[in-house]
ZAKOLDO-105264 format. One record per residue (C-alpha): residue in three letters; x, z, y. Coordinates in Angstrom, 3 decimals. Layout:
! residues N
['ala', [X, Z, Y]]
...
END
This chain:
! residues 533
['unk', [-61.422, -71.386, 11.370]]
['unk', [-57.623, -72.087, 11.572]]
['unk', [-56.254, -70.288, 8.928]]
['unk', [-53.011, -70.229, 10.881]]
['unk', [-54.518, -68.477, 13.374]]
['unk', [-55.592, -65.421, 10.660]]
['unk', [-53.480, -63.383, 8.920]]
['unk', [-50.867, -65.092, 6.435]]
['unk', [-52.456, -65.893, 3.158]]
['unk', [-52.973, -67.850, -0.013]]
['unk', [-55.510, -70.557, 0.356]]
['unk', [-56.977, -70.137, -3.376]]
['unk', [-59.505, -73.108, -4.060]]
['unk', [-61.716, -71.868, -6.778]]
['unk', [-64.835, -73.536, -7.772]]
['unk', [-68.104, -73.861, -5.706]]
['unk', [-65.260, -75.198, -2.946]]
['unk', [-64.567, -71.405, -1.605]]
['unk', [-61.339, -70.837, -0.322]]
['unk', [-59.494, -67.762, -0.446]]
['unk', [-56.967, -66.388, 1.233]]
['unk', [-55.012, -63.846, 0.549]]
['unk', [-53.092, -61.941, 2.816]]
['unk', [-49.220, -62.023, 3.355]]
['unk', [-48.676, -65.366, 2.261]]
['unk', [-48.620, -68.122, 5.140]]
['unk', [-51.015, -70.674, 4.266]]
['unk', [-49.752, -74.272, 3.955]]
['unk', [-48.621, -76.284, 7.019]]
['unk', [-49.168, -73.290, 8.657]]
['unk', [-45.933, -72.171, 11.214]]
['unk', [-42.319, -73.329, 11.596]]
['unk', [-40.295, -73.504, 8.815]]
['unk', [-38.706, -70.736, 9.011]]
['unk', [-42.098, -68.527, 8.766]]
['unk', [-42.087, -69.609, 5.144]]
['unk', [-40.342, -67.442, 2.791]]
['unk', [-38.012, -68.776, 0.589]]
['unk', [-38.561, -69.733, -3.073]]
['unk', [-37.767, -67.364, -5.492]]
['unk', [-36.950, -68.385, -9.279]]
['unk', [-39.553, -68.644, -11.640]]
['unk', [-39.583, -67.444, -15.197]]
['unk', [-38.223, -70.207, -16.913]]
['unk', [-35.580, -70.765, -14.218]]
['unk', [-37.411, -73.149, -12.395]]
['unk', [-38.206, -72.351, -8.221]]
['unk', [-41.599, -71.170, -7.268]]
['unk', [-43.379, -72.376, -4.017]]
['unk', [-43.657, -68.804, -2.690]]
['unk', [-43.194, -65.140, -3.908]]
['unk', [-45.835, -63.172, -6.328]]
['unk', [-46.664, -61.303, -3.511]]
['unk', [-50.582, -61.610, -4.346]]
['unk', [-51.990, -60.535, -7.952]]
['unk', [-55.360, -62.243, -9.080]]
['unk', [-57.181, -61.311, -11.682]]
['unk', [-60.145, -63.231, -13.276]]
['unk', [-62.412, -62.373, -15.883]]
['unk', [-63.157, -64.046, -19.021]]
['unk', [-65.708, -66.554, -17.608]]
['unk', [-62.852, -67.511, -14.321]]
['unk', [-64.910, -65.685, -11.944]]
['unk', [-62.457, -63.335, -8.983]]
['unk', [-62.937, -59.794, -10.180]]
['unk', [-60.065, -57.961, -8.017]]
['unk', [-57.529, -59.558, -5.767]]
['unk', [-55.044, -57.395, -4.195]]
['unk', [-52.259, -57.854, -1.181]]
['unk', [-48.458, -56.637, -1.616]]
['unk', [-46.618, -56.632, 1.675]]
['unk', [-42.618, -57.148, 1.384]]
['unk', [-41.086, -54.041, 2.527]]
['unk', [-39.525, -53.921, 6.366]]
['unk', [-36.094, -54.342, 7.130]]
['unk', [-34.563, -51.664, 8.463]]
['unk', [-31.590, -51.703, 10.789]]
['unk', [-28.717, -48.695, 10.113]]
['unk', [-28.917, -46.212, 12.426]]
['unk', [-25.735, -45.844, 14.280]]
['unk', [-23.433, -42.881, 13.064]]
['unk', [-22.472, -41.841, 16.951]]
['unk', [-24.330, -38.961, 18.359]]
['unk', [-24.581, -36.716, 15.246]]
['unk', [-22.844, -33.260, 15.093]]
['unk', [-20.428, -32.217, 17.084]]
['unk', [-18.830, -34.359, 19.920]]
['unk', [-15.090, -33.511, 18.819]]
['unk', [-14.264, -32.433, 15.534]]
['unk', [-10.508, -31.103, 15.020]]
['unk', [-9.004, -30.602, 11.485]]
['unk', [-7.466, -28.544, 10.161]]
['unk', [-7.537, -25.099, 11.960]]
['unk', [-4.607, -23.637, 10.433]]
['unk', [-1.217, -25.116, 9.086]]
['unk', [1.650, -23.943, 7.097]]
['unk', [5.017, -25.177, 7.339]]
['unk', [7.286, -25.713, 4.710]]
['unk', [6.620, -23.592, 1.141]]
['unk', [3.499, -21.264, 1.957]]
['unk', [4.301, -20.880, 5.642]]
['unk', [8.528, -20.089, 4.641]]
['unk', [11.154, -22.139, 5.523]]
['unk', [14.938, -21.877, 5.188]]
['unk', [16.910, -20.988, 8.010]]
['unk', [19.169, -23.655, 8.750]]
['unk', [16.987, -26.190, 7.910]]
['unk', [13.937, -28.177, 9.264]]
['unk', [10.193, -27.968, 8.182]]
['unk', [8.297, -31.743, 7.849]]
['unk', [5.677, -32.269, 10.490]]
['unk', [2.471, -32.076, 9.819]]
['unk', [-0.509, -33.877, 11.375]]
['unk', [-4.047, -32.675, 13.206]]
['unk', [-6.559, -34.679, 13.123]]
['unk', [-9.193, -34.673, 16.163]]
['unk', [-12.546, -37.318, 15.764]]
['unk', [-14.813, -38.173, 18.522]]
['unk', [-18.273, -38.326, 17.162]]
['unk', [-19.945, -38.740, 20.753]]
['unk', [-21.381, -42.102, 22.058]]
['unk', [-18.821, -42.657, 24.499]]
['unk', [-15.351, -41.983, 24.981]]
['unk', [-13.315, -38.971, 26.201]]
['unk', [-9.855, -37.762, 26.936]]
['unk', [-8.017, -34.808, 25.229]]
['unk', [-5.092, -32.353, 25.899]]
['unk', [-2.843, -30.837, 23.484]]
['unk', [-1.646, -27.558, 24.912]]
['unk', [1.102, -24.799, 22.791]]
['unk', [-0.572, -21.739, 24.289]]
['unk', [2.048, -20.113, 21.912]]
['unk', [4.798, -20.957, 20.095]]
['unk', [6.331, -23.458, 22.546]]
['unk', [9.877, -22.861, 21.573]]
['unk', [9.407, -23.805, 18.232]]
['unk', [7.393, -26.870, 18.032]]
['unk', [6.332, -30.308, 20.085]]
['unk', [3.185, -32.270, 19.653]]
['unk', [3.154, -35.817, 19.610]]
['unk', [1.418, -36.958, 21.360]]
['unk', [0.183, -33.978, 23.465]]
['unk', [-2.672, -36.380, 25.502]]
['unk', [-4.426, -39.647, 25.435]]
['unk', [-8.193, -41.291, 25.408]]
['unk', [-10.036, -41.600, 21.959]]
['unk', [-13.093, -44.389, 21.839]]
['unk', [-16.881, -43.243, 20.772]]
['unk', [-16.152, -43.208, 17.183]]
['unk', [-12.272, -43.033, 16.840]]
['unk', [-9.689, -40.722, 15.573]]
['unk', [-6.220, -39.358, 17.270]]
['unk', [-3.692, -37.926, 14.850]]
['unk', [-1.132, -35.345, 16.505]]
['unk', [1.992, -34.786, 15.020]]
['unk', [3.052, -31.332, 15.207]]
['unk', [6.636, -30.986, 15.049]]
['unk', [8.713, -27.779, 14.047]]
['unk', [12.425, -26.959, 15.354]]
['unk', [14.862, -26.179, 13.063]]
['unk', [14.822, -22.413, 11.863]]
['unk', [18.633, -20.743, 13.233]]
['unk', [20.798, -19.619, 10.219]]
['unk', [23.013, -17.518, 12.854]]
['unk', [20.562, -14.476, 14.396]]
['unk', [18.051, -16.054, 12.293]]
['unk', [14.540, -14.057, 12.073]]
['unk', [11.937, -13.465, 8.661]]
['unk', [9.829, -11.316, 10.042]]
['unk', [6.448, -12.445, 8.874]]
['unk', [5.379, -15.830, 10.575]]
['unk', [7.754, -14.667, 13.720]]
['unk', [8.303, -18.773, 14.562]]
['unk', [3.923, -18.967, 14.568]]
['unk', [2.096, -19.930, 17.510]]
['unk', [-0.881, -21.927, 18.269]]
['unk', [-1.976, -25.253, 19.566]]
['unk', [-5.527, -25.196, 22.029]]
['unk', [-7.038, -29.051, 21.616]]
['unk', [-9.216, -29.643, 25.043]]
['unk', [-11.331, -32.468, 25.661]]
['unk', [-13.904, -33.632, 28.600]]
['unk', [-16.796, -34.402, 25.985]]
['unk', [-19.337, -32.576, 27.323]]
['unk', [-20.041, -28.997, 26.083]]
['unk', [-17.195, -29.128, 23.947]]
['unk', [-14.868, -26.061, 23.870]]
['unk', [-12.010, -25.476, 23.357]]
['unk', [-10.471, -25.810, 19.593]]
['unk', [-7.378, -23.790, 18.785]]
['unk', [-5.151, -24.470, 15.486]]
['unk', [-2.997, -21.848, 14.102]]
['unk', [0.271, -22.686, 13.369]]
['unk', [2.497, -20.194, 10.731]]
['unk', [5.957, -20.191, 9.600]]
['unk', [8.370, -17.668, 9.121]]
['unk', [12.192, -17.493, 8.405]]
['unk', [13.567, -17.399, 4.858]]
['unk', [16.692, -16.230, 3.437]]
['unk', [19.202, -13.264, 2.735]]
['unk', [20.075, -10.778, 5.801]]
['unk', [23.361, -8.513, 4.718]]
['unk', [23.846, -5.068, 6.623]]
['unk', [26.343, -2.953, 5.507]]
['unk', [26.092, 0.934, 6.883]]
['unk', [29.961, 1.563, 7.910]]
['unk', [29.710, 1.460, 11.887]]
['unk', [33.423, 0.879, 11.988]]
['unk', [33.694, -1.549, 9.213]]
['unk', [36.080, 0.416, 8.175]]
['unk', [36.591, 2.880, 4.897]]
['unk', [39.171, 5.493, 5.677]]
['unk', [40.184, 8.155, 2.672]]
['unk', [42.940, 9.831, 4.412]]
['unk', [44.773, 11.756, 1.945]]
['unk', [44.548, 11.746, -2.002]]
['unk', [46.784, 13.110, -4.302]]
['unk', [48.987, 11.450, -7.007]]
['unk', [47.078, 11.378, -10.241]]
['unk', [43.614, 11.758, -8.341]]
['unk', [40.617, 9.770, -7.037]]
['unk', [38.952, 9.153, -3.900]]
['unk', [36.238, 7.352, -3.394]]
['unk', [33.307, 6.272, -0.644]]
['unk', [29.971, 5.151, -0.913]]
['unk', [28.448, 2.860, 1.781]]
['unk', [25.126, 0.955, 1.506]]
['unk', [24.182, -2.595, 1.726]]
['unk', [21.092, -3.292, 2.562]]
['unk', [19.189, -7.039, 2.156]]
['unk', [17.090, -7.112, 5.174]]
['unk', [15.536, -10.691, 4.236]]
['unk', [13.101, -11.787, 2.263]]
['unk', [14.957, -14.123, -0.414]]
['unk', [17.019, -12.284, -3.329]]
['unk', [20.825, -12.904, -3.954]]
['unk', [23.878, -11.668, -5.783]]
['unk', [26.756, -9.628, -3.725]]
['unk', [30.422, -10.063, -4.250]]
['unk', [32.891, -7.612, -3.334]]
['unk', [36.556, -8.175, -3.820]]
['unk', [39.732, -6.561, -3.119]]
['unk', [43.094, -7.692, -2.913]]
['unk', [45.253, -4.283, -4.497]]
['unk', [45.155, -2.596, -7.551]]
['unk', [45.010, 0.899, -5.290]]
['unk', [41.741, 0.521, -4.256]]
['unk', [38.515, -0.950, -6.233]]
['unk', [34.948, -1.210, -5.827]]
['unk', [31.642, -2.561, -7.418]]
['unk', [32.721, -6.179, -8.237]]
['unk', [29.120, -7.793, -7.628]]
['unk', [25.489, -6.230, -8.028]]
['unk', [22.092, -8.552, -7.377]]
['unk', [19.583, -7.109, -4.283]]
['unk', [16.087, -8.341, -3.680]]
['unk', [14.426, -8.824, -0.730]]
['unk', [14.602, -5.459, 1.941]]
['unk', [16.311, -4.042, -1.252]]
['unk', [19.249, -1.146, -0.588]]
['unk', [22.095, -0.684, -3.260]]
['unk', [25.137, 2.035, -3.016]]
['unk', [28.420, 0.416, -3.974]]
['unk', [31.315, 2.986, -4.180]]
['unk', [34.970, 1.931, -3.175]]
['unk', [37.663, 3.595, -4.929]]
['unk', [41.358, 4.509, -4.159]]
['unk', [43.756, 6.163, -6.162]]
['unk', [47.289, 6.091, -5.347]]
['unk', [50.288, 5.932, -7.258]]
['unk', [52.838, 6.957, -4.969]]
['unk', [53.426, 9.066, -2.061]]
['unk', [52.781, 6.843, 1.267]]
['unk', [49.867, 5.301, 3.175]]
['unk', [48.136, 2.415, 1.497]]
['unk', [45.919, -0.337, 3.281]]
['unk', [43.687, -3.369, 1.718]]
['unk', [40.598, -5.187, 2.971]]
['unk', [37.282, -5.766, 1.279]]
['unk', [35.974, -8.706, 1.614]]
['unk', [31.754, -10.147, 0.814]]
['unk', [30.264, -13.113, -0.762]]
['unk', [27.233, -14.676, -1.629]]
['unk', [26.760, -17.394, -4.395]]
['unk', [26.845, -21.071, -2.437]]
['unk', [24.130, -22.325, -1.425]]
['unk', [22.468, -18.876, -0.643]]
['unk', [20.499, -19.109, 2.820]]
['unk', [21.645, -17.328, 5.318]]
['unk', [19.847, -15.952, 8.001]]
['unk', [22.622, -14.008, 9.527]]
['unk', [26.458, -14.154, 9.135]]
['unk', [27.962, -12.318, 6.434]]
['unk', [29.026, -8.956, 6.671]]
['unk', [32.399, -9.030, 8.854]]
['unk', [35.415, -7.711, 6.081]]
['unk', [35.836, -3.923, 5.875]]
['unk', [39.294, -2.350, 6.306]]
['unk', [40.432, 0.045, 3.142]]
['unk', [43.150, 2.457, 4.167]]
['unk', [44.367, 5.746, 2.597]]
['unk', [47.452, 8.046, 1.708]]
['unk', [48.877, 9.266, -1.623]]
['unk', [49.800, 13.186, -1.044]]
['unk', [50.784, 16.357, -3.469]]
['unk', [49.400, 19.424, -2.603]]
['unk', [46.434, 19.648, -1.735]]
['unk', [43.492, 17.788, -3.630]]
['unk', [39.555, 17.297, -2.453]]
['unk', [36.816, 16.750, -4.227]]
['unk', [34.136, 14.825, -4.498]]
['unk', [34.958, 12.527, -1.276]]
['unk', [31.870, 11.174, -0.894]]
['unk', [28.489, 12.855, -0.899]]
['unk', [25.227, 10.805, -0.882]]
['unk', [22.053, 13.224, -0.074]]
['unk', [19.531, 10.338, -0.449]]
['unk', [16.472, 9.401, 1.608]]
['unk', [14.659, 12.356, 3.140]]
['unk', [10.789, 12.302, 4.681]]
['unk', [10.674, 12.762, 8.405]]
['unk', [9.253, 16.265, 9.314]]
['unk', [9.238, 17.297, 5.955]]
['unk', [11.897, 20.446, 4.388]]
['unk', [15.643, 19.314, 4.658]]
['unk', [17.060, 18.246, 2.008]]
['unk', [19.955, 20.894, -0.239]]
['unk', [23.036, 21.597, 0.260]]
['unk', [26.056, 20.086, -1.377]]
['unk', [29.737, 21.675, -2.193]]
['unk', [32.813, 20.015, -1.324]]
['unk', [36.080, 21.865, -3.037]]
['unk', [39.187, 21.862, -1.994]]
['unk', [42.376, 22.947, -4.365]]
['unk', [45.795, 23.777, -3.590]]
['unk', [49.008, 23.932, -6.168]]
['unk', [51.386, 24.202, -3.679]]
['unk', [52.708, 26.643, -1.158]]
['unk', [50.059, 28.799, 1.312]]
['unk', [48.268, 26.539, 3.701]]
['unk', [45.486, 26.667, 5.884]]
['unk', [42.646, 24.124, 6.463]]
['unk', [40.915, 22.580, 9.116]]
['unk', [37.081, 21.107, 8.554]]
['unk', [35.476, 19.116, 11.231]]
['unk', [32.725, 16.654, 11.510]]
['unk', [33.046, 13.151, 13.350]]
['unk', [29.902, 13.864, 15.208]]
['unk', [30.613, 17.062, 15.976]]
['unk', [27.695, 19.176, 17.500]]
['unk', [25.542, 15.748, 17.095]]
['unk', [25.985, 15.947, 13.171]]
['unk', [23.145, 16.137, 11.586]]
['unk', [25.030, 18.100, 8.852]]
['unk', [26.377, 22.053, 9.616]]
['unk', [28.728, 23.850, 7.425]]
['unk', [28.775, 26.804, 5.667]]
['unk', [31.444, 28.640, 2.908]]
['unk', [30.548, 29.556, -0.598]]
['unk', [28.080, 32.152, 0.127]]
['unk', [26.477, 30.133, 2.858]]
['unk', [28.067, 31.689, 6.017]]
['unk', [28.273, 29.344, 8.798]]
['unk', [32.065, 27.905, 9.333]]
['unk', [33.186, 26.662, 13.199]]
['unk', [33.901, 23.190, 13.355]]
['unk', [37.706, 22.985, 14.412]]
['unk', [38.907, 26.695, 13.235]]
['unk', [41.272, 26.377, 10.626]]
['unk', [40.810, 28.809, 7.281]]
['unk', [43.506, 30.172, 5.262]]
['unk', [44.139, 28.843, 2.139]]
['unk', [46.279, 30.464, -0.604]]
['unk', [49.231, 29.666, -2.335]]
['unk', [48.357, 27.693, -5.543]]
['unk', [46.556, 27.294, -7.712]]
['unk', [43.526, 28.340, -5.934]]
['unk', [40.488, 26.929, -4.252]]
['unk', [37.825, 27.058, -1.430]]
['unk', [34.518, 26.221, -1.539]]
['unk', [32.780, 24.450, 1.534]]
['unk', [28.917, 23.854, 1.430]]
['unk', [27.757, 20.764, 3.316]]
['unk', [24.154, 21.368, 4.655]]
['unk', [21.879, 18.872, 6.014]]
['unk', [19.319, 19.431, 8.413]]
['unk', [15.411, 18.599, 8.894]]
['unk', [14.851, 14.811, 9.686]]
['unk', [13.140, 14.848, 13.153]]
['unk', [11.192, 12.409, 14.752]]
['unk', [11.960, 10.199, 16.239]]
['unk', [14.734, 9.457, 13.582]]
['unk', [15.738, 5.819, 12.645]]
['unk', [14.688, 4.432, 9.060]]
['unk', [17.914, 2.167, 9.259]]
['unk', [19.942, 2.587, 5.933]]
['unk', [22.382, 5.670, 5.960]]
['unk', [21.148, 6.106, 9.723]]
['unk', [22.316, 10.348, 9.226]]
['unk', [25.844, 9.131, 7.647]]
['unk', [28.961, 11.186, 8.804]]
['unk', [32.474, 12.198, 7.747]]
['unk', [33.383, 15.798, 6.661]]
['unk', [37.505, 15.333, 7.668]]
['unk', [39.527, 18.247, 6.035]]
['unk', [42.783, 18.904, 7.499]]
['unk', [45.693, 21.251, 6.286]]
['unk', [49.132, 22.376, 7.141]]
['unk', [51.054, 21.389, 3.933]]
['unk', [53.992, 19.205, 3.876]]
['unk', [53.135, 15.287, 3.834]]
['unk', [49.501, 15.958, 3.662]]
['unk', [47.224, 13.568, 5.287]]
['unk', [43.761, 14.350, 6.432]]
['unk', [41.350, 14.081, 3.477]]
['unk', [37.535, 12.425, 4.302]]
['unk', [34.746, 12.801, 3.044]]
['unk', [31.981, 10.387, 2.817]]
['unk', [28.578, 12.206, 4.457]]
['unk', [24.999, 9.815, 3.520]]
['unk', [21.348, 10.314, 4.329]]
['unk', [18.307, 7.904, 5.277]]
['unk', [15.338, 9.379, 7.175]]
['unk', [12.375, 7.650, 4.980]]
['unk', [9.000, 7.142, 7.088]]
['unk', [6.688, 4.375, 8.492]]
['unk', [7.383, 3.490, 12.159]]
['unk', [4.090, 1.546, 13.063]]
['unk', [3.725, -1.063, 15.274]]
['unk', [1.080, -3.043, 17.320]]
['unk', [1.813, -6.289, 19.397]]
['unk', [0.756, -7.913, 21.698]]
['unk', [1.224, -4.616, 24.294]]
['unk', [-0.767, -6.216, 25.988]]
['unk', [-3.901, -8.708, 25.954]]
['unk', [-5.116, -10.465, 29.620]]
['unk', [-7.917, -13.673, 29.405]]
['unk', [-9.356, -15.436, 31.816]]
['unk', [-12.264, -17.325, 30.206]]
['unk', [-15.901, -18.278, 30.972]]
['unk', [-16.908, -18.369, 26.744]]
['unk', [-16.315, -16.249, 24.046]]
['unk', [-12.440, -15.856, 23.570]]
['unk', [-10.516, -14.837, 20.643]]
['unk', [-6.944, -12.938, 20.791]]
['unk', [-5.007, -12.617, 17.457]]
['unk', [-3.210, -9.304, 17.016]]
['unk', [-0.701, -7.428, 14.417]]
['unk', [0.176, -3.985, 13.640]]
['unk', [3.062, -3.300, 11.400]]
['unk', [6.058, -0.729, 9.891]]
['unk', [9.275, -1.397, 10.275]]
['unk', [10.012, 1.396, 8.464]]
['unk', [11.022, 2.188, 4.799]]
['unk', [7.513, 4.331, 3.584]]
['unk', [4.064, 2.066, 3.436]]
['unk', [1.286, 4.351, 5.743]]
['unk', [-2.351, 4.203, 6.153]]
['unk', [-3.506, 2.915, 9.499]]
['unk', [-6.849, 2.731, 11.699]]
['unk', [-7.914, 0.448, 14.999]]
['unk', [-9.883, 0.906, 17.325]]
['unk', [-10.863, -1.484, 19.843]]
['unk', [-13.063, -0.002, 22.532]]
['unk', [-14.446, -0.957, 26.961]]
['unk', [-13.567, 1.134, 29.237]]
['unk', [-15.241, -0.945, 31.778]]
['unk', [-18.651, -3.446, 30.671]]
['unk', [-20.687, -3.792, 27.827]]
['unk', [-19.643, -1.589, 24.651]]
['unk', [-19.266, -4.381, 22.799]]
['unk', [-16.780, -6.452, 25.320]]
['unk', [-14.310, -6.298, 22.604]]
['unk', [-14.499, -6.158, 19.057]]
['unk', [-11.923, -6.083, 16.206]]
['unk', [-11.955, -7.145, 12.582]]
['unk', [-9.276, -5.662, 11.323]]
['unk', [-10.529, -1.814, 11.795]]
['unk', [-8.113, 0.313, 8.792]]
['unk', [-5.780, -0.829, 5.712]]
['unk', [-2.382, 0.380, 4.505]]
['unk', [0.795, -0.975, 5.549]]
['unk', [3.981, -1.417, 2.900]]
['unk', [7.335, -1.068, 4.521]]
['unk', [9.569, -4.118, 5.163]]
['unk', [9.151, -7.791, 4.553]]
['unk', [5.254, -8.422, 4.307]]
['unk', [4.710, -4.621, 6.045]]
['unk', [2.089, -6.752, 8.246]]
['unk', [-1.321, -7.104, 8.620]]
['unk', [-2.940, -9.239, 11.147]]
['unk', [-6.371, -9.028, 12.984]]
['unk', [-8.517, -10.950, 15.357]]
['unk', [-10.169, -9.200, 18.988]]
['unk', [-13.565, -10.977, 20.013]]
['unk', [-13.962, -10.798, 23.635]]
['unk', [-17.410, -11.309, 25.497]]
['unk', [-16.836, -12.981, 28.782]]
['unk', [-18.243, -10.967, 31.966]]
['unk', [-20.513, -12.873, 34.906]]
['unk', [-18.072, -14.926, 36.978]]
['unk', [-15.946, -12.708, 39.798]]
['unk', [-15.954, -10.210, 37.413]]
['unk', [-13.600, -8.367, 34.909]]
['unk', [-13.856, -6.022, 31.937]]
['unk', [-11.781, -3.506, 31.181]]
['unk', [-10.617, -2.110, 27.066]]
['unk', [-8.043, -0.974, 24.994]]
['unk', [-6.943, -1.306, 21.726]]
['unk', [-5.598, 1.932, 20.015]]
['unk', [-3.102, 2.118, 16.492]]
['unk', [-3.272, 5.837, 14.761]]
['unk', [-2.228, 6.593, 11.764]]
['unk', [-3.434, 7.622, 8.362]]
['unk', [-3.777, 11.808, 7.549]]
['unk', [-0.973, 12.742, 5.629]]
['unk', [1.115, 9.381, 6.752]]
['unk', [4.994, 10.033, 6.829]]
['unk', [6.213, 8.888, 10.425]]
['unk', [9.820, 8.968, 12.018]]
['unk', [8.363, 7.214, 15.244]]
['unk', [5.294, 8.018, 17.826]]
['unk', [2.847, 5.677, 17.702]]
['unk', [2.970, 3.078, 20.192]]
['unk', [0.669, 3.020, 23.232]]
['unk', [-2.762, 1.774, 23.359]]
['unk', [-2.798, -1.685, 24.248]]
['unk', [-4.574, -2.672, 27.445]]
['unk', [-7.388, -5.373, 27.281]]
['unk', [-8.627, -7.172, 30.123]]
['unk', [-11.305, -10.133, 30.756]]
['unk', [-12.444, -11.937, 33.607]]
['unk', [-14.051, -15.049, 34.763]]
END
């Protein structure tokens, strides 16, 4: 027999003239060249004529007790990586601009890159699309082919956050980026972008811009308390400055973030004529600015002799909405001069939310005058606030008036005084107002509820059909509690079951409120929901 036609072996003479062959070693001569394996290194460095791919073992007297075969292991070739998992993979889902999702207003966030891999066999095309959002950021590129195998890095760009009518609501400059591509089966993959406005937002609560203390007498002291209020959400120190000795006022004080403080502006004149000055505000350098400073406030006022009221200014504090109003305060009014009468009115006039009353609490008429004896004597007026009502704003010093007390002695001006009161209470909120999608897979709609007002509140939400399956829509975010301000925002995420095609489902998703929560608004609403395909 031809050994080369049997199975490679190991022609072993051994004595009586029998061959053996063992298997997996091509016997001499046997085959091209390049059957034979190559030589491998011997023990003492020398080459061997083939591998020790066959083990013989012989007894004592050289007879073949046990001969055994060991194959060389197969080559394998590497399995190729396309094919495996998902045919488009994009990364990451979510991305924050500048510091934790905050940027400066004035200034520019870096871009920041998505990453989308085609793990497919072939290649496909993709589309970047700002399904929100499109104001405030560009991708580049937005579109474009990626082979079987390859990676396409989008740069997502942000604008420039506006330091005039700038915004720091929580992530108000968001939106979101929907990746498409024609792999097969693939949906669609949507990336979350989040950034929000930082810096300080100064509102002072003098609708005029203007503090007016009428008359004061020599020797005495007026003064008015407004409130400034830092509507952002970065902390700074206020100046205040004024330019004569006549009138002064809280030279700086710091404010945190949707923080309130109650500087008081002074005037006490020296002589017998009408005084003006301006007050001016400042922030340290460098401070950002969301909004423009607070425009300068005119100071004006008039020394008299006479007549003499006191306090001028009368500060009643925050008040819960629907709750008891708060007590009354006295303002009193002295005379060392001749007889006189005196005239009390209110700026707002039936619209106050203040009435008035004398010292035993019987209502005065706005606009009649009462007589006032020759001095020294006195009258007593009571200032009395009424319930806060909703709807009521939460703004700071929203129930502010002037109590303006006039009189008929000689070179008397018309005194002021300074009326202040904040309605406290949430005032919730739920956007969008509306949710519409027109999709043939599950969809997914973000929502947010939040208080703009000044007291947190407990909330529910309900999401529920009103036309389809009872589970068309579903919510995640169901109840919680909602702080007031900056960060008074909570947001959830709607899952929406498609319907068959040419049809539509119908739902709504409904905000209520907390027992016992404190609101100055109605509750928006229920927001509409709608599905088709």
């Amino acid at each position: 027999m031809n050994p080369c036609h049997s199975r490679r072996g190991l022609q072993l003479f051994l004595g009586g003239g029998i061959a053996l062959l063992l298997p997996g070693v091509l016997a001499a001569g046997c085959g091209s060249s390049g059957d034979r394996p190559p030589p491998i290194e011997s023990r003492d460095g020398e080459d061997a004529a083939s591998p020790p791919e066959a083990a013989v073992d012989t007894s004592h007297d050289g007879s073949v007790v046990e001969t055994a075969a060991v194959d060389a292991p197969a080559e394998t070739s590497p399995e190729a990586s396309c094919g495996t998992g998902a045919a488009a993979e994009v990364a990451p889902v979510s991305l924050a601009f500048g510091t934790g999702g905050l940027v400066n207003c004035g200034s520019q966030a870096q871009s920041q890159p998505v990453t989308i891999k085609n793990n497919s066999c072939s290649s496909f095309t993709w589309m970047g699309t700002l399904t929100s959002g499109s104001t405030y950021y560009q991708l580049s590129p937005n579109m474009g082919t990626i082979p079987a195998g390859g990676t396409q890095v989008v740069q997502v760009i942000p604008a420039a956050i506006p330091s005039a009518g700038g915004e720091v609501s929580q992530n108000f400059y968001g939106g979101t980026v929907a990746i498409t591509t024609s792999a097969p089966g693939d949906s669609s993959h949507v990336v979350q972008l989040n950034m929000s406005g930082q810096g300080v937002i100064l509102k002072i609560s003098l609708t005029s811009q203007a503090v007016a203390f009428g008359g004061v007498s020599i020797g005495q002291t007026g003064s008015s308390q407004f409130s400034v209020t830092n509507v952002g959400n970065v902390a700074t120190t206020v100046s205040f400055a004024t330019g004569s000795a006549a009138f002064s006022v809280t030279p700086s004080f710091s404010i945190g973030a949707n923080e309130a403080k109650a500087p008081v502006v002074t005037f006490s004149p020296t002589m017998v004529q009408p005084y003006q000055d301006s007050l001016i505000t400042s922030v340290p350098q460098g401070t950002p600015l969301c909004a423009a400073l607070p425009p300068t406030i005119a100071l004006s006022g008039s020394g008299t002799t006479g007549v003499a009221v006191q306090p001028t200014n009368l500060s009643f504090g925050p008040v819960q909405c629907n709750q008891p109003a708060a007590a009354f305060q006295t303002v009193t009014i002295t005379n060392n001069g001749a007889a006189t009468t005196y005239t009390p009115t209110l700026n707002l006039g039936v619209n106050s939310p203040y009435t008035l009353a004398d010292s035993n609490g019987t209502p005065l008429v706005l606009g009649t005058a009462v007589v006032l004896g020759a001095g020294p004597s006195s009258a007593t007026i009571r200032v009395v606030p009424n319930p806060v009502k909703t709807p009521s704003s939460t703004a700071p010093d929203a129930l502010a008036d002037t109590l303006v007390i006039t009189t008929t002695s000689a070179s008397d001006q018309p005194h002021n005084i300074s009326l202040h009161e904040t309605a406290q209470g949430a005032i919730l909120t739920l956007a969008p107002t509306a949710v519409t999608v027109n999709s043939a897979v599950v969809a997914f709609q973000s929502y947010t509820v939040g208080n703009t007002g000044n007291y947190s509140a407990g909330f529910t939400i309900t999401a529920a059909t009103t036309q389809g399956p009872a589970n068309t829509f579903t919510a995640n975010l169901t109840s919680g509690t909602l702080s007031s301000g900056v960060g008074g925002t909570q947001s959830g995420q709607l899952t929406i079951q498609p319907p068959p095609m040419g049809s539509q489902y119908l739902g709504t998703l409904t905000l209520a409120a907390a027992p016992g929560a404190i609101l100055c608004q109605d509750l928006p609403p229920a927001t509409p929901l709608s599905v088709t395909h």
